[in-house]
C-alpha positions, 0 to 999 in steps of 0.5 A: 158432086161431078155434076153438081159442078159440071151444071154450076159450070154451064150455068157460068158459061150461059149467063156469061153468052147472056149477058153478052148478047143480051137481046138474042138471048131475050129473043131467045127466050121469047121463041122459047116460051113461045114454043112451049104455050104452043105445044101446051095448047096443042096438049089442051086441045088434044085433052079437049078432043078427049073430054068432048063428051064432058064439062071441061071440052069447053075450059080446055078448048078455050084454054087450048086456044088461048096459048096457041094464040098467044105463042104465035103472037110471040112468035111473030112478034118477038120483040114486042113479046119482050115486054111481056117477059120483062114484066113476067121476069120481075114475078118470076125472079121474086119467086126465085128469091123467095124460094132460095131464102126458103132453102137457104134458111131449110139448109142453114146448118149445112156448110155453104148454105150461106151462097144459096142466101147470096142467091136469093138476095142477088135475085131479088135486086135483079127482080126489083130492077127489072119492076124499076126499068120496064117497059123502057128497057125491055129489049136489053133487060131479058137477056142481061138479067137472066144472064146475071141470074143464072152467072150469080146461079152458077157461081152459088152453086159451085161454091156450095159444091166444093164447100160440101165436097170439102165438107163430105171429103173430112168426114171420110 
């Protein structure tokens, strides 16, 4: 349970530093993600230098190419790419909705399980807000909405914790 605690807590801590430098932490995601579909193009084309003698070099060269291409491009302009992650945050935030109700309604019998709910219908407004506002809003939303994300996570997590810790401390 210590931990479960300790990662509610530092998810408080990031979506509060979030909201309050809501287009640093936007770009912040931005460079993040653009880092991540470099390295994965480097993957693809080291995977494609692997199958050279096969049908997939081609599919994975290209598919290579495609996320170095598109990390650079977000790496030189990031807030342009902001844009682009405010789109693909609204998609993102509904799939985090939808998987919390479905854990929510898995765990329903279990103490606490109402937070995890909480959740998912705080997520799901912020991924109906981020639809409403893009692309106007695209500089401050990223980093403001995910940091409400993950304070809302944090706080869920933390009250299903110590609601279970409570729980598995009278069964003892």
């Amino acid at each position: 349970m210590g931990g479960s605690i300790t990662l509610s807590i530092l998810l408080i801590a990031a979506g509060l530093i979030a909201m309050a430098s809501p287009l640093a932490a936007g770009i912040a995601a931005n460079i993040a993600l653009a880092w991540l579909l470099i390295f994965s193009g480097g993957a693809h084309l080291v995977f494609a230098w692997h199958t050279r003698t096969t049908r997939l070099f081609a599919w994975e060269l290209l598919v290579g190419l495609l996320y170095l291409g598109v990390g650079a491009y977000l790496l030189m302009h990031p807030l342009a790419g902001l844009a682009s992650l405010t789109f693909a945050l609204a998609y993102y935030l509904y799939v985090e909705a939808l998987l919390e109700f479905l854990v929510g309604f898995a765990i329903r019998r279990l103490p606490g399980s109402g937070w995890l709910l909480f959740d998912g219908v705080v997520t799901l407004i912020l991924a109906i807000v981020i639809w409403r506002t893009w692309p106007s809003n695209s500089e401050w939303v990223v980093g403001t909405l995910v940091g409400i994300s993950m304070l809302f996570s944090g706080i869920s997590r933390l009250s299903f914790s110590l609601t279970a810790r409570s729980a598995l401390s009278k069964l003892a």
